[in-house]
Phi, psi and omega in degrees: 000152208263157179240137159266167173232176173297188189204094183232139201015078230324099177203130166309109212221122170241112163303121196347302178266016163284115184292201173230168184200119178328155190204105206252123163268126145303323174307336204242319168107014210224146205267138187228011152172184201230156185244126175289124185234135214278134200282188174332306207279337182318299169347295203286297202305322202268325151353285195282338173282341182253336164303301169297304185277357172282327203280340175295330183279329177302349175267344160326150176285153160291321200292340162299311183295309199297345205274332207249325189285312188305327170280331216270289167314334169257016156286322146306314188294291204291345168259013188328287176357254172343275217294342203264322174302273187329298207308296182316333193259008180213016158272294236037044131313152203285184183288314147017279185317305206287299159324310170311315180304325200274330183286291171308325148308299179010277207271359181249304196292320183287315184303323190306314196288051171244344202325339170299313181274291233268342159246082165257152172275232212211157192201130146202123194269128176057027174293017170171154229267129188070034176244116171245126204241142158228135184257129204227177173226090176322085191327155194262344165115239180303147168206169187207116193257155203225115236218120181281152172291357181313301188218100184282001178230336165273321173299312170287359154267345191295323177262305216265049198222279145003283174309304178267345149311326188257003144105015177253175173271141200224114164256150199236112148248077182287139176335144139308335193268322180219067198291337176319295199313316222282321196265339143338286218278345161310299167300314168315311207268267193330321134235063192259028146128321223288139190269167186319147155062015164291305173273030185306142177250117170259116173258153154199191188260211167294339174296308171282338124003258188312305171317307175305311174318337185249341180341148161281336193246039155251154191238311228217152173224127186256076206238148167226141182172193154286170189308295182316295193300318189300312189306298217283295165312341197255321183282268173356288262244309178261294148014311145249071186048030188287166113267107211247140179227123180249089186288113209237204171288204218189147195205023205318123147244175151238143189236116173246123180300198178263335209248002186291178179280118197282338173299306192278317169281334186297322188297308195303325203299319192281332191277329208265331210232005192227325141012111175057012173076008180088014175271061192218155211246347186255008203274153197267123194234338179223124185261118203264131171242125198236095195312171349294025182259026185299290158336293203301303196291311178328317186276315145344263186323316197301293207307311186296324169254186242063309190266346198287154179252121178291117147182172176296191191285336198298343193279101192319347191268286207283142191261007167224163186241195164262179144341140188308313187194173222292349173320291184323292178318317200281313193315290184299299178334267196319316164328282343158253169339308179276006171265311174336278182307341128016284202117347197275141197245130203272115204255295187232125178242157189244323180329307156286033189299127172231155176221141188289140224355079174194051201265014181250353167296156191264053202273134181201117192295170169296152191215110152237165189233120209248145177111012203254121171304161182286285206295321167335152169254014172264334178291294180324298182287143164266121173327287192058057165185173213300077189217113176284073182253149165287114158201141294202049172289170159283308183221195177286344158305291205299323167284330180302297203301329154327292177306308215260003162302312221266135183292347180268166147209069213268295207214140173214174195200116188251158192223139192181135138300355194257102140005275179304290157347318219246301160282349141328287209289318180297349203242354171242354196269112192256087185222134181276013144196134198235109145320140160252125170010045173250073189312320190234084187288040170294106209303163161273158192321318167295014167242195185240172174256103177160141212257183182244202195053206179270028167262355185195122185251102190148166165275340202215124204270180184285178187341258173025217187304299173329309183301328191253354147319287203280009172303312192250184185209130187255143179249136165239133174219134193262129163232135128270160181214087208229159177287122176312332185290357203256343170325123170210175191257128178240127122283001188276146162310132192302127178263183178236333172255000000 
């Protein structure tokens, strides 16, 4: 059985004392190699290997960094192929999916190779007479991103792409469950130029986890996960003094009014919510309808996922994959079963989904479920799978108030022909990214990524501008240069006139 390893001052590396942990295709159900998960000392060895190599790099020229981002980025283009392939064989999301995921790292690496401009400091000449303040922005040193199974390539550039544009040592703690794409993008960084141990990838479970968190020579934490845990990290995690940014879960809804195009929301909801099998923190998990169009759209979404095709990547047809793993699928079952029993009426059930020679994949059809109450726990829980629910308001109020009840506030979405509606609605919804007739509002790079609520633990949202804020540190130093004669002993607080 292939054991992976770490990827430390780049050398593949397993500690003596490291355990192991199965690495499962979900299309098949059948375990295709084991992951080294890292003990204490392992910890310490990749730490102290980003420490050493952090400290050359924070000393680097920007024209070095950029020049390494640059490669880097068409190292990535040119292995999209490759990189979309790993994802399927251990996500299993189609390749489709997987290209996509890859296009959107992209799109972070290229805003990072901007890095000149975006850490320029600040200069004011005379701010008292023969005084000058100037401000630069400083790397945090060791920083550590710690990476969901969702998006095994995209989430770790939205932080290491950043992170190492601004001149820190970036350790990857990438999911246990589909650890391959991190040592891929780890050989990418090598050799678009980048030196040893800038980049490590260390796996474990939650013991190493804590440990990096608590570390003395890490100054950053970098997390996309769940609620409980980003809340458990972001409290750990400052507490002993990190700086920390926690991206947590989701609860996205959409609300289509009467007057949207309904042929244009039917498309977004099913493209919004079955996408990756809904395992995405922007996935569209709820449709809010603000009758009388409830009927029309419903039936509308059914007919369309009716038709979507389940299957693995190998398959060119099909356009969803299964679930990470067989935990999960029962996990959504039961949610799904117990709205069934409920009241809730299963417009599309998925539970019995099979796919011809694949009957050991962790496979769960698109599902929508119409009729579903707040007290439900398919309403309550975040799902994270093909799981649609419906629910059913009066009026345009009635929805806002929906949204802004619900403890996430990750993504939200209005499907509308009204202006006036529409700018309400962006301006009453308190979720920290909104669609117009955008099922899934994932800023583009030059902007930043992230939510309110118990959707996000921290000051500082994901890349864009927000990335190179939390990245850096501003240092200011004020100089004179004054004529001696003029020199006298002052106790008075320094003035500026």
């Amino acid at each position: 059985m292939q054991t992976i390893a770490h990827f430390i001052g780049g050398q593949s590396v397993v500690g003596p004392d490291d355990g192991r942990s199965p690495v499962y295709n979900p299309a098949t159900g059948e375990q295709q190699s084991e992951v080294a998960l890292a003990s204490s000392a392992t910890v310490d060895q990749v730490v102290e290997n980003s420490v050493r190599a952090g400290l050359a790099w924070a000393q680097s020229s920007l024209s070095t960094r950029t020049e390494v981002l640059f490669q880097f980025r068409a190292l990535v283009a040119s292995h999209a192929q490759e990189l979309a392939e790993v994802i399927a064989s251990e996500h299993g999301k189609v390749l489709a999916d997987g290209l996509g995921e890859v296009a959107r790292g992209l799109e972070n690496v290229e805003f990072a190779c901007g890095l000149g401009e975006h850490l320029k400091g600040a200069f004011a000449h005379e701010v008292a007479t023969g005084v000058d303040v100037t401000s630069l922005k400083a790397p945090l040193g060791v920083v550590v991103g710690i990476t969901p199974f969702n998006f095994p390539v995209m989430v770790p550039l939205w932080m290491a792409a950043n992170a190492i544009a601004c001149g820190n040592a970036f350790i990857l703690k990438p999911s246990e469950k589909d650890p391959s794409a991190s040592l891929l993008l780890a050989e990418l960084w090598e050799k678009a130029g980048l030196p040893a141990g800038v980049f490590n990838v260390v796996h474990g479970d939650a013991q190493a986890v804590e440990q990096l968190v608590a570390h003395n020579d890490v100054a950053a934490i970098s997390f996309v996960g769940s609620t409980p845990v980003a809340k458990h990290l972001y409290e750990t995690g400052t507490r002993h003094g990190k700086r920390v940014q926690a991206l947590g879960g989701a609860k996205n809804h959409m609300v289509v009014l009467a007057d949207a195009d309904l042929d244009l929301a039917a498309d977004a909801a099913v493209s919004a919510a079955f996408g990756s099998s809904g395992e995405r923190c922007m996935a569209i998990s709820v449709v809010v309808c603000v009758e009388p169009v409830g009927d029309a759209l419903v039936e509308a979404i059914a007919s369309r996922t009716e038709k979507l095709v389940v299957g693995p990547a190998s398959d060119p047809l099909a356009q969803m994959g299964p679930l990470i793993s067989s935990e999960h699928r029962d996990f959504v079952t039961q949610l799904v079963s117990d709205a069934a029993n409920s009241g809730a009426k299963l417009r599309v059930d998925g539970r019995s989904c099979t796919v011809a020679n694949s009957e050991g994949g962790y496979f769960f059809g698109p599902t929508v479920v119409d009729g579903v109450t707040t007290q439900m726990g398919v309403y309550e829980r975040e799902v994270f799978g093909p799981v649609l629910c419906i629910v059913r308001v009066n009026t345009f109020d009635e929805a806002v108030s929906l949204i802004n009840a619900n403890p996430y506030g990750n993504g939200t979405a209005i499907f509308t022909r009204d202006g006036g509606a529409a700018r309400s609605f962006v301006s009453g919804v308190n979720v920290g990214m909104v669609g117009v007739n955008v099922p899934i509002p994932v800023p583009v790079a030059s902007f930043s990524f992230g939510g309110w609520k118990d959707s996000l633990f921290g000051s500082h949202h994901m890349y864009g501008p927000d990335g190179f804020s939390f990245f850096t540190r501003t240092k200011v130093t004020t100089t004179r240069w004054p004529d001696p004669a003029t020199s006298s002993v002052d106790l008075g607080f320094p003035r500026t006139r």
